[in-house]
N, C-alpha and C positions, 0 to 999 in steps of 0.2 A: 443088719443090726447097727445101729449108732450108741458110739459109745463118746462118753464126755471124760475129760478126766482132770487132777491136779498132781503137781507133784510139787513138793515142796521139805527141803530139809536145814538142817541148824545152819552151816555155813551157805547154804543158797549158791552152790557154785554144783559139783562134780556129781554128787548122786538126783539131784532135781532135776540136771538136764540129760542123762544117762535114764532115769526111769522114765524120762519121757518119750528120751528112742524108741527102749523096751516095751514101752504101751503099742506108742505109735505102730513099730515095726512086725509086732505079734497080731495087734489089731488087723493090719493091710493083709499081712499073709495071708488072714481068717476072710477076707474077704469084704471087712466090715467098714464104716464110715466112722473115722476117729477125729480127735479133737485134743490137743491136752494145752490145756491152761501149765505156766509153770514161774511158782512166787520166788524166786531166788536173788543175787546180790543183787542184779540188776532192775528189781522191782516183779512188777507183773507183766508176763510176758506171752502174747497170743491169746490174749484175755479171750473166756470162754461169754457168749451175749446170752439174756435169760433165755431169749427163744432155743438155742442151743441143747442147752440144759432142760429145758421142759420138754423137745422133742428126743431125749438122748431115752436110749433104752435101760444105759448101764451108766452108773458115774462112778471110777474108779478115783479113789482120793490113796494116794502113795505120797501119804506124808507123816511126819516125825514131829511135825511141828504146827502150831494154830495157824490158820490162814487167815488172809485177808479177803471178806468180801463170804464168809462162809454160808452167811443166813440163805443165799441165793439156792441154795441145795438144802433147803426146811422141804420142799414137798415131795423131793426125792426121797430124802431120809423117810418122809413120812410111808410115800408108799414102800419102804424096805428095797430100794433101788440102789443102794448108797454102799461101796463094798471099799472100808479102809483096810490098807496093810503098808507092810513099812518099805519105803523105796527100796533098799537093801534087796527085800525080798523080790520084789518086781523083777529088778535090775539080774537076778539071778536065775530066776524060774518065772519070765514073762508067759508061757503056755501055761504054765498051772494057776497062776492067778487069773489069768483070764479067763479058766475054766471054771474054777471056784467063782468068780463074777459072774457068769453066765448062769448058772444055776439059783441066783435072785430072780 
């Protein structure tokens, strides 16, 4: 499975780069091909490419706040691919979100 993801929060430091461990790190355990884009102080960083995103199975968006660059995931969203929740929650229970995304 390939999974694409974002993280992004108000101050763009401590929980953006921590839910992207948590993606990352639950993703690999699972066996799976991950990816995570992450908007924080430092701008955007591991920028995710459309092809990326058009071959991803799952696009987990762990963010709190508007992204930059969002339209790029209009046909994800469209086919119901597109699974948001709040870094927080990622960062704390990365198996259960992943599970809940996997179920899209």
């Amino acid at each position: 499975m390939k999974i694409v993801g974002v993280t992004a929060c108000p101050t763009g430091i401590a929980h953006t780069y921590m839910a992207q461990e948590a993606i990352e790190k639950e993703g690999k355990k699972r066996g799976y091909e991950v990816k995570v884009e992450t908007q924080g102080s430092m701008g955007i960083e591991n920028e995710l490419e459309q092809e990326e995103i058009d071959e991803a199975d799952i696009v987990i968006m762990a963010v709190a706040i508007g992204i930059d660059g969002e339209e790029r995931f209009e046909e994800k969203e469209n086919e119901g691919k597109v699974f948001t929740v709040d870094p927080g929650e990622v960062i704390q229970q990365p198996a259960k979100v992943l599970d809940e995304a996997e179920k899209l």
